[in-house]
PATINU-609021 format. One line per 4 residues: number of its first residue (from 1); for each residue y, x, z of N, C-alpha, C. Coordinates in steps of 0.1 Angstrom, whole numbers. Example, Ala and Ser with C-alpha at 12.3 -4.5 7.8 and 13.67 -1.06 7.14 Angstrom:
1) -57,132,78,-45,123,78,-33,132,78 | -22,128,71,-11,137,71,0,129,79;
***
This chain:
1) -144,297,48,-133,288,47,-120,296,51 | -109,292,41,-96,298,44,-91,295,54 | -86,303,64,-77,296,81,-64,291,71 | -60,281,83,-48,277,76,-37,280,79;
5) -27,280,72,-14,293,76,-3,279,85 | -4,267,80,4,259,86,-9,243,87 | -15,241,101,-19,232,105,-16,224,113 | -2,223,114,8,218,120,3,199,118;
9) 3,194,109,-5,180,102,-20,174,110 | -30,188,112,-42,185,118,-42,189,136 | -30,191,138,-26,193,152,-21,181,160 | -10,177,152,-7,158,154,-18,147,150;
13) -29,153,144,-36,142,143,-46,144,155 | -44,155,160,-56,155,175,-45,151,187 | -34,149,184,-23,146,193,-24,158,203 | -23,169,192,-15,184,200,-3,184,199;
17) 4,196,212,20,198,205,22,203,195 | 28,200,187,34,206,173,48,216,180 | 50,224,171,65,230,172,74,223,160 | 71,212,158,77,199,145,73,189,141;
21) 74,175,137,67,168,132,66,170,116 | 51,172,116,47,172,103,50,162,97 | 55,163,82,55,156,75,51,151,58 | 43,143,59,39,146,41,41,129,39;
25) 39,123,23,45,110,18,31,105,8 | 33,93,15,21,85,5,27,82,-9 | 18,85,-22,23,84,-31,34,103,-35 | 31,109,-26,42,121,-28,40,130,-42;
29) 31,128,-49,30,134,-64,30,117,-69 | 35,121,-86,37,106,-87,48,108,-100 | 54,95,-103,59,87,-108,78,92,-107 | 80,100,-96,95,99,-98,101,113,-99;
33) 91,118,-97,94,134,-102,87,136,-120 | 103,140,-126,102,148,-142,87,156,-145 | 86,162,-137,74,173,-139,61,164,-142 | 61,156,-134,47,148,-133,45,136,-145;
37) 61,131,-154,60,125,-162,52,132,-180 | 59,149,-176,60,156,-187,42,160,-184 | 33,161,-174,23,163,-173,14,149,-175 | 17,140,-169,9,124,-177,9,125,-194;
41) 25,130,-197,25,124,-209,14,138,-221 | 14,154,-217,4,160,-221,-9,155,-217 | -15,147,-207,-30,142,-205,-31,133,-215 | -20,120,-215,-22,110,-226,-28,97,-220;
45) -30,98,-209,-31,85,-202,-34,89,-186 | -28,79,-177,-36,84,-159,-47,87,-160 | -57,77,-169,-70,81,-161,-76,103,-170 | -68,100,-183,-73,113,-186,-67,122,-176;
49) -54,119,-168,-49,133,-162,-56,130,-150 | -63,119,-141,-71,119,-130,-83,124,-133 | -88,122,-144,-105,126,-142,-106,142,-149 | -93,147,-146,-95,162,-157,-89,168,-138;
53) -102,177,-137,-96,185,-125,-86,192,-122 | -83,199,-129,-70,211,-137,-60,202,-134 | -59,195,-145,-47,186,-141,-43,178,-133 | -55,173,-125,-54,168,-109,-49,175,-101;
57) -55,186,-102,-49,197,-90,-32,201,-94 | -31,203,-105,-16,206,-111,-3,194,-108 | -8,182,-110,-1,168,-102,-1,171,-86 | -14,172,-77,-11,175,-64,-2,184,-65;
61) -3,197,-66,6,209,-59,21,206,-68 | 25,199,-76,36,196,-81,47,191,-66 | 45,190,-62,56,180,-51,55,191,-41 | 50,200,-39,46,210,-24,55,226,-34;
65) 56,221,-44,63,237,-52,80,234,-50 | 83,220,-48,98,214,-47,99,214,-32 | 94,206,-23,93,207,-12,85,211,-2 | 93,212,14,82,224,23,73,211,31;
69) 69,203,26,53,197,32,47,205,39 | 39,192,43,28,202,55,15,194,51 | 14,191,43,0,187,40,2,180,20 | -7,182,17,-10,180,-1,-23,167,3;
73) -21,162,-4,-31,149,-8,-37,152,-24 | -48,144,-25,-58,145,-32,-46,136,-43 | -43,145,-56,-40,134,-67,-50,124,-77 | -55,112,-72,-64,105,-77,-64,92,-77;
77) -71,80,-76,-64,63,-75,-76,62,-67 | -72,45,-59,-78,43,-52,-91,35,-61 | -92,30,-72,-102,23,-79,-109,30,-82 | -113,42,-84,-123,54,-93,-137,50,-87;
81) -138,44,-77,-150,41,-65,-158,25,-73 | -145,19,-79,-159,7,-88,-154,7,-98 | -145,18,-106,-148,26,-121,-159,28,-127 | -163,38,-111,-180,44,-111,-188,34,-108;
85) -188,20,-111,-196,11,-106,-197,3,-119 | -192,9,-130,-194,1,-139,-182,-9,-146 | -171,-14,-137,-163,-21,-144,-149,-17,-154 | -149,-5,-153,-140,0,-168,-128,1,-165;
89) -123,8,-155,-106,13,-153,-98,14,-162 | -89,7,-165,-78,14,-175,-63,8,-164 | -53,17,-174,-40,15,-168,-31,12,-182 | -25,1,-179,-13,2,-194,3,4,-181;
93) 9,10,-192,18,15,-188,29,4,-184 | 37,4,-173,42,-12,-167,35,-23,-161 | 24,-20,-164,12,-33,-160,7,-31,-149 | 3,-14,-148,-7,-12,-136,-24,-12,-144;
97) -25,-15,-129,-46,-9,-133,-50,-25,-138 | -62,-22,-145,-69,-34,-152,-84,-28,-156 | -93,-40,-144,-107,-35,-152,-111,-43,-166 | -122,-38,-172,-127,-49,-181,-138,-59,-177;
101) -139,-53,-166,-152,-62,-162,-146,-65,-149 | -155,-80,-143,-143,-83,-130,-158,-85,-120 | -156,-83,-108,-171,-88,-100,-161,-102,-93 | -166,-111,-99,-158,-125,-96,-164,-136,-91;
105) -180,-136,-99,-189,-145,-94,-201,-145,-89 | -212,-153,-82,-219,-147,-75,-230,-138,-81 | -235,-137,-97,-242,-132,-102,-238,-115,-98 | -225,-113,-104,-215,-102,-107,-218,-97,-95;
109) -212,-101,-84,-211,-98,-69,-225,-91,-66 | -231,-97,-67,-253,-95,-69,-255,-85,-72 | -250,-80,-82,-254,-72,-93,-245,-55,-85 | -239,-56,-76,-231,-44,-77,-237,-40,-66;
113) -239,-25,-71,-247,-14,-64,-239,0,-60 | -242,8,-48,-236,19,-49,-237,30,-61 | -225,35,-63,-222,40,-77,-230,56,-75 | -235,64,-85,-240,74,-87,-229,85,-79;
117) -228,92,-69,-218,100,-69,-215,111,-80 | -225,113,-92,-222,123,-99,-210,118,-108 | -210,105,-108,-198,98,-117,-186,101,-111 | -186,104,-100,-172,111,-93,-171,121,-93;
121) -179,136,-101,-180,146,-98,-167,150,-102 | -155,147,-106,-142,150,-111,-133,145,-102 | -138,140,-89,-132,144,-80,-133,154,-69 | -146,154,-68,-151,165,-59,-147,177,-64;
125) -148,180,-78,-145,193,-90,-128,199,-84 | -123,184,-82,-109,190,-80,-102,191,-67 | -111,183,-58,-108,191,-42,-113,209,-40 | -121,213,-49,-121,224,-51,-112,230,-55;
129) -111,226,-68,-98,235,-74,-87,232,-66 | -79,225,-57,-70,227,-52,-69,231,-40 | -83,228,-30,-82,240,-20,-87,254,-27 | -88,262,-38,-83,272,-38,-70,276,-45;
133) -63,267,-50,-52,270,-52,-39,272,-41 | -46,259,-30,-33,261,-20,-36,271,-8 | -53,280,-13,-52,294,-4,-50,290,11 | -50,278,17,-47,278,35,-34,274,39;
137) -26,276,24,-10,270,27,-9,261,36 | -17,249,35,-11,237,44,-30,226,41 | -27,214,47,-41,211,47,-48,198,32 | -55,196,26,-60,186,20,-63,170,27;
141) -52,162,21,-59,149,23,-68,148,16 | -77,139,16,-84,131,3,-86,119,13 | -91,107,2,-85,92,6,-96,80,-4 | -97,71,4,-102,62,-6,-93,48,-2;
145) -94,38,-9,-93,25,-6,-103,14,2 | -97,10,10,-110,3,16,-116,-10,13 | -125,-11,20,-135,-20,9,-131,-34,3 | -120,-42,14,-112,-50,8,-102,-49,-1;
149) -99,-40,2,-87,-39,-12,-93,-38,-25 | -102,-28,-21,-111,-28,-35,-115,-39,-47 | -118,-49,-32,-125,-62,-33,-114,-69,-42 | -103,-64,-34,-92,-74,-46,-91,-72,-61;
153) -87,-62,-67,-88,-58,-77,-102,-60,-84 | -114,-55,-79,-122,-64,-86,-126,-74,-85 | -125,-85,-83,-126,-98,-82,-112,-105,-90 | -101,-101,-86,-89,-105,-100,-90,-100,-111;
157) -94,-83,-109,-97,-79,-124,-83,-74,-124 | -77,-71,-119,-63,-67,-123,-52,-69,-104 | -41,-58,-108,-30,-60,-98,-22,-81,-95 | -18,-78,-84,-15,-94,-81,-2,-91,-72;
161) 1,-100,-71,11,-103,-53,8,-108,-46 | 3,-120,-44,-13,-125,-32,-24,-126,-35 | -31,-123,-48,-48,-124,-47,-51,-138,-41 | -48,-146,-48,-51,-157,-44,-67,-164,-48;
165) -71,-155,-56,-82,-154,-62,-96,-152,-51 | -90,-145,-42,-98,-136,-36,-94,-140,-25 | -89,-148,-19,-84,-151,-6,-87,-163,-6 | -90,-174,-16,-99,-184,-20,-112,-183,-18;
169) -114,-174,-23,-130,-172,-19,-137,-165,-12 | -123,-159,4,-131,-160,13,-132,-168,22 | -123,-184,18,-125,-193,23,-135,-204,19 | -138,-202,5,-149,-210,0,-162,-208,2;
173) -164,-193,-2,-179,-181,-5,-176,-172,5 | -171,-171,17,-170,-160,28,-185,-153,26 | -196,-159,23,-208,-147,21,-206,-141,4 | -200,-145,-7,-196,-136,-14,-187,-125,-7;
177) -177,-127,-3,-168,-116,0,-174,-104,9 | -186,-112,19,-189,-106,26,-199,-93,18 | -203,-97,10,-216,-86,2,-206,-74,-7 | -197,-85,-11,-186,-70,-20,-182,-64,-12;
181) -178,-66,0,-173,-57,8,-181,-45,18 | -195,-50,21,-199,-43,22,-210,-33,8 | -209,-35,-3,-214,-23,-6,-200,-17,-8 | -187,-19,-12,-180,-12,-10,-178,-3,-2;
185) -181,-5,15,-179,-1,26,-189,14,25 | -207,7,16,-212,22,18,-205,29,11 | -204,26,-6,-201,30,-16,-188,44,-4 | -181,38,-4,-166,44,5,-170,55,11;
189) -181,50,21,-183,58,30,-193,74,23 | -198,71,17,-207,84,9,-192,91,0 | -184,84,-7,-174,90,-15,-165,99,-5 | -165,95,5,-155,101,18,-161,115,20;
193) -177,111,25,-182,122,29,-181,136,23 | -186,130,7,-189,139,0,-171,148,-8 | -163,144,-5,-149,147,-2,-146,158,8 | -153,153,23,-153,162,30,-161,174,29;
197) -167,171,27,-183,182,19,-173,195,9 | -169,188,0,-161,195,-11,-144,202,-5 | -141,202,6,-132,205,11,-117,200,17 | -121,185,18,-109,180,23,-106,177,40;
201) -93,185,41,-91,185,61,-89,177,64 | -89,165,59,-82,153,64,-93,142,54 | -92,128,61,-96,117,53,-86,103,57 | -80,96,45,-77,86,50,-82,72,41;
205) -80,65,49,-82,48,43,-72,41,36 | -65,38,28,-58,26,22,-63,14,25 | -57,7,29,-61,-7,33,-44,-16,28 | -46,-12,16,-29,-20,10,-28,-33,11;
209) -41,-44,11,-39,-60,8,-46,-60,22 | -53,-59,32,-58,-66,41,-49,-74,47 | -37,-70,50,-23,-78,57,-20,-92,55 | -30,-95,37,-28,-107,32,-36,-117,41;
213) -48,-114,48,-59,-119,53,-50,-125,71 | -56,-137,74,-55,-141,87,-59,-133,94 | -57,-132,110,-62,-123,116,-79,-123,117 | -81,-133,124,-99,-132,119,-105,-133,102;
217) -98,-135,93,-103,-124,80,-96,-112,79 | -88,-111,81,-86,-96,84,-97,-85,91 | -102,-92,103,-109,-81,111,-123,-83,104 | -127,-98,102,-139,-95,94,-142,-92,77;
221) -134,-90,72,-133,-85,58,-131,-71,57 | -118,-64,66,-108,-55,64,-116,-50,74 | -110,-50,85,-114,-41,96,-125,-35,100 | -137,-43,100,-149,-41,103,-156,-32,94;
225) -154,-36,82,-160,-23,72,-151,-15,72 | -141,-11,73,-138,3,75,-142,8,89 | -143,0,102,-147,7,109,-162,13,108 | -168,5,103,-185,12,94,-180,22,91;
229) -171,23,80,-169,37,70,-168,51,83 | -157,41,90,-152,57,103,-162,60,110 | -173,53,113,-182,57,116,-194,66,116 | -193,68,98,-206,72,91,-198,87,88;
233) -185,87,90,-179,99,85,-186,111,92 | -185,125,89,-188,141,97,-179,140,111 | -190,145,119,-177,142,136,-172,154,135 | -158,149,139,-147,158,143,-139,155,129;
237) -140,151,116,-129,148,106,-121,142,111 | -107,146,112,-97,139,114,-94,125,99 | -92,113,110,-92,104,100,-80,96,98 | -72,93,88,-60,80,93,-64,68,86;
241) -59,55,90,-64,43,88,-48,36,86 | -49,29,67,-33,26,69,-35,10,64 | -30,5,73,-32,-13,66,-17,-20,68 | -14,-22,54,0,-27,53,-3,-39,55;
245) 10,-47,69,12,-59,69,4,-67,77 | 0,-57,87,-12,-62,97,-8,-58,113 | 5,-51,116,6,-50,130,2,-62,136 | 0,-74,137,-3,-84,149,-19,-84,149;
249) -22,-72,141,-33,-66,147,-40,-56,152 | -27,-48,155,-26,-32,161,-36,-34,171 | -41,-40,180,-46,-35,189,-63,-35,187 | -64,-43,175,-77,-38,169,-80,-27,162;
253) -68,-24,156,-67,-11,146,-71,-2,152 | -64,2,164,-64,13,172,-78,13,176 | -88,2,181,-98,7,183,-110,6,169 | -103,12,157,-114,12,147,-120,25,148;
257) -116,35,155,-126,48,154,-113,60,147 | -106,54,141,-99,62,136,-89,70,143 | -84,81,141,-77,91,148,-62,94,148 | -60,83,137,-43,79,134,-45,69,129;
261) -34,58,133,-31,44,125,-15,48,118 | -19,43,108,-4,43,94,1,37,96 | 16,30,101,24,18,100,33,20,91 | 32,-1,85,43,4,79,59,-2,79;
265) 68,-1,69,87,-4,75,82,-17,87 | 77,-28,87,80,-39,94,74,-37,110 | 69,-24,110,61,-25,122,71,-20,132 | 67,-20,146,76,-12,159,70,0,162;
269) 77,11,155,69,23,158,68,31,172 | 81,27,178,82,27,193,74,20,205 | 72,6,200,62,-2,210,49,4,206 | 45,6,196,33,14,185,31,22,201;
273) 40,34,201,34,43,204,35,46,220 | 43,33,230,45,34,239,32,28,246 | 22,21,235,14,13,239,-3,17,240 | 2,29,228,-14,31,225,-14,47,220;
277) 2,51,223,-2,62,216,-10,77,227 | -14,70,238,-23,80,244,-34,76,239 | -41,69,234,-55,71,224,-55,74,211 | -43,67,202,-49,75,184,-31,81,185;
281) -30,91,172,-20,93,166,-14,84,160 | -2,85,155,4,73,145,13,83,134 | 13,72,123,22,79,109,31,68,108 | 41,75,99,51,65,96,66,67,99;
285) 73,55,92,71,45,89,83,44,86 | 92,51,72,103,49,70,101,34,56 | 109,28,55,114,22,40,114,29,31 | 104,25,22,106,37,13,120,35,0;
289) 126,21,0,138,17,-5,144,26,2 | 146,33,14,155,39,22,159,52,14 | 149,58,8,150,69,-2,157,66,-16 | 162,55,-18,170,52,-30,185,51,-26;
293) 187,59,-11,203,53,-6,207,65,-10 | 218,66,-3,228,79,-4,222,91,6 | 227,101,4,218,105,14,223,109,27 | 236,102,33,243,99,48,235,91,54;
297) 227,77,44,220,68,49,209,72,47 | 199,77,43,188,87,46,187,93,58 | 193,103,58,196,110,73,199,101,87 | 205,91,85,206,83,93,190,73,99;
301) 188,67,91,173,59,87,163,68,96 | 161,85,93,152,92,94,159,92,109 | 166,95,118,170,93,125,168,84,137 | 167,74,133,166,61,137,146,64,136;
305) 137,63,130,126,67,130,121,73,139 | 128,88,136,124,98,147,126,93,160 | 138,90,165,136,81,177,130,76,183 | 127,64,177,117,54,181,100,61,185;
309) 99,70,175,87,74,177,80,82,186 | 96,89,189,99,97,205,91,109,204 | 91,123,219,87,132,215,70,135,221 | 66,124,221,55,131,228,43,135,217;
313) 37,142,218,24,145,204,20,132,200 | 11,135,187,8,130,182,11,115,174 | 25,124,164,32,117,155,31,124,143 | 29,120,131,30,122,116,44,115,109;
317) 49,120,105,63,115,95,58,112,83 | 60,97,77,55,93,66,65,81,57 | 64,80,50,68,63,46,60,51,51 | 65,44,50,58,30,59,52,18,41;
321) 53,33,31,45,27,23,41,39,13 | 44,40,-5,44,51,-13,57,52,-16 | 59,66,-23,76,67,-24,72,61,-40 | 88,50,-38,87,48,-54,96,49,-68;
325) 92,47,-76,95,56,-89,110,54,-89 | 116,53,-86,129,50,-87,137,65,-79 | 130,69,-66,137,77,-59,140,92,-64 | 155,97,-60,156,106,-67,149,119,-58;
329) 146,129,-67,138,138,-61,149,142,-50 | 159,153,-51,165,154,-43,166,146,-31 | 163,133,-27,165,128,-13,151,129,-12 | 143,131,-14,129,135,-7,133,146,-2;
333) 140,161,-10,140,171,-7,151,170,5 | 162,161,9,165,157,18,158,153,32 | 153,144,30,141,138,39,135,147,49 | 131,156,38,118,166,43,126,174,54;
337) 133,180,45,144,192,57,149,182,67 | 155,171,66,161,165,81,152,161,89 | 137,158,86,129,160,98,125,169,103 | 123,180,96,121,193,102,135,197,107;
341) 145,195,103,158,198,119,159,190,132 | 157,179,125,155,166,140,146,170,146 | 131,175,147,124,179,154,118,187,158 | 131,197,153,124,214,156,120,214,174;
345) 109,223,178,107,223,193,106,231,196 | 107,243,180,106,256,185,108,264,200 | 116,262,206,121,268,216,108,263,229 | 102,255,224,92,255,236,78,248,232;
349) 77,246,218,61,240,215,56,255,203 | 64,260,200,60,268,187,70,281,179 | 65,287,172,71,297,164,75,297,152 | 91,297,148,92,297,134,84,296,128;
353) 73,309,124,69,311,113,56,298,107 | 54,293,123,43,284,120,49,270,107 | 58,269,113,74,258,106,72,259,91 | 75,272,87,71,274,75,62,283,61;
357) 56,280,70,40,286,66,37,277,54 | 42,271,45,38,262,31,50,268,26;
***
């Protein structure tokens, strides 16, 4: 295995001193960078530029050739996990994801099994190709969704704003929800592994809709099966766990197993971390609207962040959601440099060169 030239990323997730807070962006290949549109539009649709390795790997390292990141994420979607399960991914353009088949009722629900992993083998294909492409530069996420979120989409069959669908029926059928969620949770947990297997330094969870859930369906839908998942993972993987819209349940979070909790804009990253941050790491947690300002109020924003999150180890710089299509590249490339000046420590945690080793 290649050493890595900047592990600056897998140092704050053990809550080592850094000589800077690492920083990388959910969503950071994507939608608002030119490059990535001109490469969608040669694949001919998401799912052909996701399931073609080459060009997975070519979308990741797109965002890391513009800016000095310290960590690359796996370019792939969080649905590929009940694609492979049979219900038919597509994406129309403006619409979002849409399966053709929905697991909605109790037959459906019955019926769903852990997916073949060879049906993912184009993701595994391309954590390869990109850890050799990025040679040790800096580290690999790879990531799934977790098993409720999952749950949402297939059970609407499509993107929503509350999933009312699905939040119905874990009030009606709480043992339906409960079975989708857990073969999700194995299904997850073997896709992670086998991620790690293939080369990824990092693993994280999406947990984008749990937030919708009360707090006791939150912990028993959302939380519980991902803590399964953290548990089944290779020891010693650094892991992060990100659930939008759920701080008034931080203090469960923190004890899911995981090694960093994600927050996002609405949370207190400062009480976050005054409270708990001697046990896990934390990420986070700008607005990612904040990236559409000028960039006086950028710098500012990031500022205000950095603060709060203070200097003790084990902090990751992130959005407090994905950056989105609207943001101009340039204030990312903004972003990036003003947290690497706001938190240089050089002078007593580290060495230049480690700074920029990507």
């Amino acid at each position: 295995m290649t050493p890595l030239a900047n592990d600056t990323l897998l140092r704050a997730l053990r809550r080592e001193p850094t000589p800077y807070v690492p920083i990388w962006l959910m969503r950071q290949a994507g939608r608002y960078l030119p490059e990535y549109a001109t490469l969608r539009a040669r694949a001919g649709s998401f799912m052909a530029l996701a399931t073609n390795p080459s060009l997975a790997t070519e979308a990741t390292l797109q965002p890391l050739a513009r800016f000095s990141l310290d960590a690359a994420i796996l370019f792939s979607d969080i649905l590929t996990v009940p694609d492979a399960m049979g219900l038919g991914l597509a994406f129309s353009e403006g619409e979002g994801p849409r399966f053709a088949r929905t697991a909605s009722d109790e037959r459906a629900i019955g019926a769903l099994a852990i997916p073949d992993l060879a049906r993912l083998r184009y993701v595994f294909d391309a954590i390869g190709e990109i850890k050799q492409a990025l040679a040790g530069r800096v580290p690999l996420i790879g990531f799934a969704g977790s098993p409720f979120t999952l749950a949402c989409y297939m059970i609407e069959g499509r993107g929503s704003t509350d999933f009312a669908t699905v939040r119905r029926m874990a009030v009606a059928r709480p043992d339906l929800v409960d079975r989708i969620v857990r073969v999700n949770a194995d299904a997850v947990a073997a896709y992670l592994a086998e991620q790690a297997r293939a080369g990824a330094d990092a693993l994280m969870l999406f947990d984008t809709w749990g937030g919708l859930l009360a707090p006791s369906a939150y912990r028993r839908f959302s939380l519980e099966p991902m803590r399964a998942i953290l548990a089944r993972l290779p020891e010693g993987m650094p892991t992060i766990l990100f659930t939008r819209g759920a701080y008034a349940s931080l203090p469960a979070i923190v004890d899911s197993g995981a090694a960093c909790i994600g927050l996002d804009w609405t949370a207190d990253l400062g009480e976050a971390r005054r409270r708990h941050g001697e046990r896990v790491a934390f990420q986070g947690n700008l607005d990612p609207i904040a990236l559409t300002a000028d960039a006086a109020s950028v710098e500012r924003a990031v500022g205000e962040v950095v603060a709060a999150a203070g200097a003790a180890p084990g902090y990751v710089f992130n959005l407090g959601h994905g950056v989105v299509p609207t943001t101009p590249p340039e204030n990312v490339a903004a972003l990036v440099e003003v947290v690497h000046r706001f938190t240089d420590r050089r002078g007593s945690s580290g060495s230049p060169s480690t700074r920029r080793a990507n």
